[in-house]
C-alpha positions as CSV (number, residue, x, y, z in Angstrom):
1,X,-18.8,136.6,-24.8
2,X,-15.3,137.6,-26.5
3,X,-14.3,136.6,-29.7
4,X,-10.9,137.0,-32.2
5,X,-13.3,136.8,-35.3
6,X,-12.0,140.0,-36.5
7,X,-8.2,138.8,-35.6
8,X,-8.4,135.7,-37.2
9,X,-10.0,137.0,-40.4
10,X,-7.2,139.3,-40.5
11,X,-4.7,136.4,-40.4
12,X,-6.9,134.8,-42.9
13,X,-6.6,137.9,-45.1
14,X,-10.8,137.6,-45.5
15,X,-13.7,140.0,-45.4
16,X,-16.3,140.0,-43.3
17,X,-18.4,139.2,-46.9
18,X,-15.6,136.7,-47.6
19,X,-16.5,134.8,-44.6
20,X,-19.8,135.5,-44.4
21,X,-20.2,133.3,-47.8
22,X,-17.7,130.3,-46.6
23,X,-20.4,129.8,-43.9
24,X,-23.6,130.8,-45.4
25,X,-24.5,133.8,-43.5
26,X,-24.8,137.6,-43.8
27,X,-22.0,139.9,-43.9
28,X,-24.5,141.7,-41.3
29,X,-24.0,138.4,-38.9
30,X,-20.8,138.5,-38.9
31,X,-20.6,142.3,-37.9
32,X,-23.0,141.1,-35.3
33,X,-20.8,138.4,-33.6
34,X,-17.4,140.3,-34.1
35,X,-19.4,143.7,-32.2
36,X,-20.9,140.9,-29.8
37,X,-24.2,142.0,-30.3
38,X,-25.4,138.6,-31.2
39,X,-24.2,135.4,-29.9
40,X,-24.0,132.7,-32.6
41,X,-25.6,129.3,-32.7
42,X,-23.7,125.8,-31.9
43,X,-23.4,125.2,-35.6
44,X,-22.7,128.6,-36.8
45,X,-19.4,128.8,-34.0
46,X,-18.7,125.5,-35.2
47,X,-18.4,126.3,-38.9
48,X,-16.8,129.7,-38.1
49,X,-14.0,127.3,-36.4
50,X,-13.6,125.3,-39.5
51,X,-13.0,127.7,-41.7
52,X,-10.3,129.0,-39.0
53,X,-8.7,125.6,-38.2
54,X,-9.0,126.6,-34.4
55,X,-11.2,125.0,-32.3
56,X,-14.5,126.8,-30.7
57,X,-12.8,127.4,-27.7
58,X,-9.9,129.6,-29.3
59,X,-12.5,131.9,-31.1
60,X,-14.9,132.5,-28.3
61,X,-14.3,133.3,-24.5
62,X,-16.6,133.8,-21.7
63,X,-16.5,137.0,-20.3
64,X,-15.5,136.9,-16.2
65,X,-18.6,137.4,-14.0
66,X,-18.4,138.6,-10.6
């Protein structure tokens, strides 16, 4: 799974601690789901979208499969 975390953060002008505390998580986490080693939870994509003012589908992209 893609994601613009790291993009929109930047447009946002926000750490990865920064966001890490609007949403209640670890910086660590965050590193995690911007790297795509770890795929967050329903909740957790749907917080990250609040605090973006995007919805899920603009932060996160399946990847194309063959």
């Amino acid at each position: 799974m893609k994601n613009r975390i790291k993009v929109e953060r930047a447009e946002k002008d926000l750490s990865q601690a920064d966001l890490a505390g609007r949403i209640g998580v670890s910086r660590q986490t965050i590193n995690s789901i911007e790297t795509g080693r770890y795929v967050p939870s329903t909740i957790l994509a749907l917080k990250l979208a609040q605090v973006f003012e995007k919805t899920v589908n603009e932060i996160f992209q399946l990847e194309e499969t063959d």
